[in-house]
N, C-alpha and C positions, 0 to 999 in steps of 0.2 A: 317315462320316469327315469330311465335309464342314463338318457340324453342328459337330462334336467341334472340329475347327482355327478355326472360327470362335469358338467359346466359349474356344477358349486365349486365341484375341488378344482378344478382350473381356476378359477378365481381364487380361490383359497390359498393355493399356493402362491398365484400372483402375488395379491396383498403381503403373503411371510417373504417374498422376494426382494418387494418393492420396499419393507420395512430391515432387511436387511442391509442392500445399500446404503439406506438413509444412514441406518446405523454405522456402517463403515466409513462414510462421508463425515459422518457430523458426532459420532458417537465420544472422540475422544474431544470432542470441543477446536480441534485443530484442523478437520477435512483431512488427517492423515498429512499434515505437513510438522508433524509433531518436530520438534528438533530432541537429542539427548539433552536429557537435565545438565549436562556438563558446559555443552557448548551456546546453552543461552548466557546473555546478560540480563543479571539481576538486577542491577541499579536502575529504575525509571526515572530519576531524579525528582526535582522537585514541580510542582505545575503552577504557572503565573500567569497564566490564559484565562481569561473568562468560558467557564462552560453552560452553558444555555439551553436548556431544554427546547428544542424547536419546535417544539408544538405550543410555547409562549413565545413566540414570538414573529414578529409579521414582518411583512417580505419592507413595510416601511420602515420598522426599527433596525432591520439589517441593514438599510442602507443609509441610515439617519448616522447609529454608531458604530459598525465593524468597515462597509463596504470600503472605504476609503482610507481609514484611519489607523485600523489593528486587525489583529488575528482572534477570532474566535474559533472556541469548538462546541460543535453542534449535538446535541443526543437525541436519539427516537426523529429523526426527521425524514427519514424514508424507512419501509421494508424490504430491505434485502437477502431476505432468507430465502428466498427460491434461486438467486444470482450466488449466493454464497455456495448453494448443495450443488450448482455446476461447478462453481471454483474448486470442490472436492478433489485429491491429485489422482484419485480412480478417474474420477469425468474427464478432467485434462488430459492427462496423458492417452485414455480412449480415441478421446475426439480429436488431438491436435500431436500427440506423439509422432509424429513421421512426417510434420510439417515445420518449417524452416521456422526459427527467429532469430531478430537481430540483436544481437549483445553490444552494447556499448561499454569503453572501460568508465571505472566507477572514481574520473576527475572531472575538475569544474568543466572542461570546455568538451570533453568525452570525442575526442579525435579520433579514434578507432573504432570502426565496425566488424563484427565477426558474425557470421550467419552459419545456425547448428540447428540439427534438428530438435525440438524441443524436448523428445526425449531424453536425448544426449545430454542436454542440458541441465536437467533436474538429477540424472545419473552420476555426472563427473561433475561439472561444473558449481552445482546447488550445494555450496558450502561454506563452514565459516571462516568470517573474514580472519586473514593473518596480520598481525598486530607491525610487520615488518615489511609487509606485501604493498607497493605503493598503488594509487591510483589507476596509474596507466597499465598496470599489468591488473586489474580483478575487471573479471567481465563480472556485466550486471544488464538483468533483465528488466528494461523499464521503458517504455516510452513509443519503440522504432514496433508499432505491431503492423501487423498487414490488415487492413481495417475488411478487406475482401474476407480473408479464412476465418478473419474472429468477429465476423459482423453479425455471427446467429449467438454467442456468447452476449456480446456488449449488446441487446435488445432486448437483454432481461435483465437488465441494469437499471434500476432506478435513481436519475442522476439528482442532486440538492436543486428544489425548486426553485433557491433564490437567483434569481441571475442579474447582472447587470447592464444598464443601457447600453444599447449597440453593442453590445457583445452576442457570441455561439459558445456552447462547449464541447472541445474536442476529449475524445478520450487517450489515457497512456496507461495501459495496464500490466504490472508485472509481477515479480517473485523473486525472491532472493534471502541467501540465510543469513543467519545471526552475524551478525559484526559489521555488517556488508550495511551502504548507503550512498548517498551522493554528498559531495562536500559542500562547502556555502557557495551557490551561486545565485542569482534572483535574474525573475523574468515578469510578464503579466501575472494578472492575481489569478488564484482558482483553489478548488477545493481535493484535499486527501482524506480520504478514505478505506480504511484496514478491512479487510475480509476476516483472515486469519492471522493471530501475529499480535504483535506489538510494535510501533513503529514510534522511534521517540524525535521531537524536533525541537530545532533549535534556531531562533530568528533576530533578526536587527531588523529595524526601520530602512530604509534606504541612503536615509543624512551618516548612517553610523557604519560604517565598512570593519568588518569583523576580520582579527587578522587570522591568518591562515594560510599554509601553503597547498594553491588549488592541485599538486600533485599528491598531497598527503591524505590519505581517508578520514573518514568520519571519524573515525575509531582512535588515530593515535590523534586525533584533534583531543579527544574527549579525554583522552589518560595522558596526555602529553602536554596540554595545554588550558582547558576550561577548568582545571584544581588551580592553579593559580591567578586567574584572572580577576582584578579588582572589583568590589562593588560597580562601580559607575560601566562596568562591561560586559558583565553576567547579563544574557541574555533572555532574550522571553522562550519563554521552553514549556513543553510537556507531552506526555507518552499517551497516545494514543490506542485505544482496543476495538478489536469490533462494536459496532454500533454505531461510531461516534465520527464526524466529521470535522476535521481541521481548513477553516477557509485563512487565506494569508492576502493582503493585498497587493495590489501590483508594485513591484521593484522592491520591495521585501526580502533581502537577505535571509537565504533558509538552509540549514544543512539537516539532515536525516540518517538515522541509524535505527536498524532494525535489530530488536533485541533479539527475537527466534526468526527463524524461518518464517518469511511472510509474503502473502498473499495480499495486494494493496491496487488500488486503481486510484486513477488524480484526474479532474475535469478543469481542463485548464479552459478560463474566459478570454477569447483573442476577439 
């Protein structure tokens, strides 16, 4: 009997443990990537994307009307709640704290590499963008992972089931705070997807070259430049939240801005 009561409160404790974490992870709605109320951006702008319930719709209307032609975003089309509570920055930094990544600076052709340990990274470096800070000096964590140390993370990723002919999808998973993004550049099509965070974008077609200076950020693109741009230039845009999937077609002009600190992966089709 003794055994038996002792093995109850072992468990018992377990379970208030294991619902502790959860809570620390996921309690504040952010995994503890919370940013101050100061240093996000409020504006989401406005959204001119078709949003699509994905559980309306089939893997042949995705490529009847979006695969080729436009961007859509996607809702409910995977569960990634189990891949979110490891994205938690307790799990991170546990599991991969004292392991290298690579930062690249946050311009179009991202020329420089710097390799820090990931803690380091979320300590000093995980901050908001300066509105006078150009490209080649903000590092940003997105893309260069070591698919060996983070290959037990990205296996509890549930990637967008649509995919297209003769393509694979690679993963590029990162984190970066408020202000901070990549400016317009375009490559093959593929899908974004927010963890934690808000992550706003902003696209052209391929025929329509957005102007911009690929040394300048996101950022003074959007206060510096997108308040005055014409009708016929205003591009196709909208902000992204957890849940939700952004797919963009290939050579699709795209730049990004993260309103908080965000936690985001991208399944790029090559």
């Amino acid at each position: 009997m003794e055994y038996k009561a002792v093995l109850h409160l072992c468990i018992q404790f377990l379970f208030i443990w294991l619902t502790v974490l959860k809570a620390q992870a996921l309690g504040d709605g952010e995994g503890g990537w919370s940013s101050r109320s100061g240093d996000r951006l409020h504006d989401e702008g406005p959204c001119n994307i078709d949003i699509v319930d994905g559980s309306s719709l089939s893997h042949h209307q995705f490529i009847e009307q979006y695969a080729y032609t436009r961007p859509v975003i996607l809702r409910g089309l995977t569960d990634n709640t189990k891949f979110r509570l490891l994205c938690s920055k307790t799990n991170l930094l546990e599991e991969y704290g004292n392991r290298k990544v690579r930062l690249s600076t946050a311009n179009t052709y991202s020329y420089r590499k710097v390799d820090v340990p990931f803690q380091e990274y979320v300590d000093f470096l995980l901050k908001p963008q300066s509105l006078d800070t150009l490209g080649s000096d903000t590092l940003y964590f997105f893309g260069d992972n070591n698919f060996t140390e983070w290959h037990s993370l990205f296996d509890h990723y549930k990637s967008p089931p649509y995919v297209l002919p003769r393509t694979t999808g690679a993963y590029s998973f990162g984190i970066a705070g408020p202000g901070t993004g990549v400016p317009f550049h375009w490559h093959g099509p593929g899908y974004s997807e927010v963890i934690y965070g808000r992550k706003r974008w902003f696209l052209y077609p391929p025929e329509k070259e957005p102007h911009f200076h690929p040394n300048r950020t996101t950022l003074s693109w959007v206060k510096e430049t997108y308040p005055y741009l014409p009708e016929e230039e205003a591009p196709l845009e909208c902000t992204i939240r957890p849940g939700e999937v952004l797919y963009f077609p290939d050579r699709w002009w795209h730049a990004t801005l993260n309103l908080d600190t965000s936690v985001f992966i991208s399944t790029f089709l090559g």
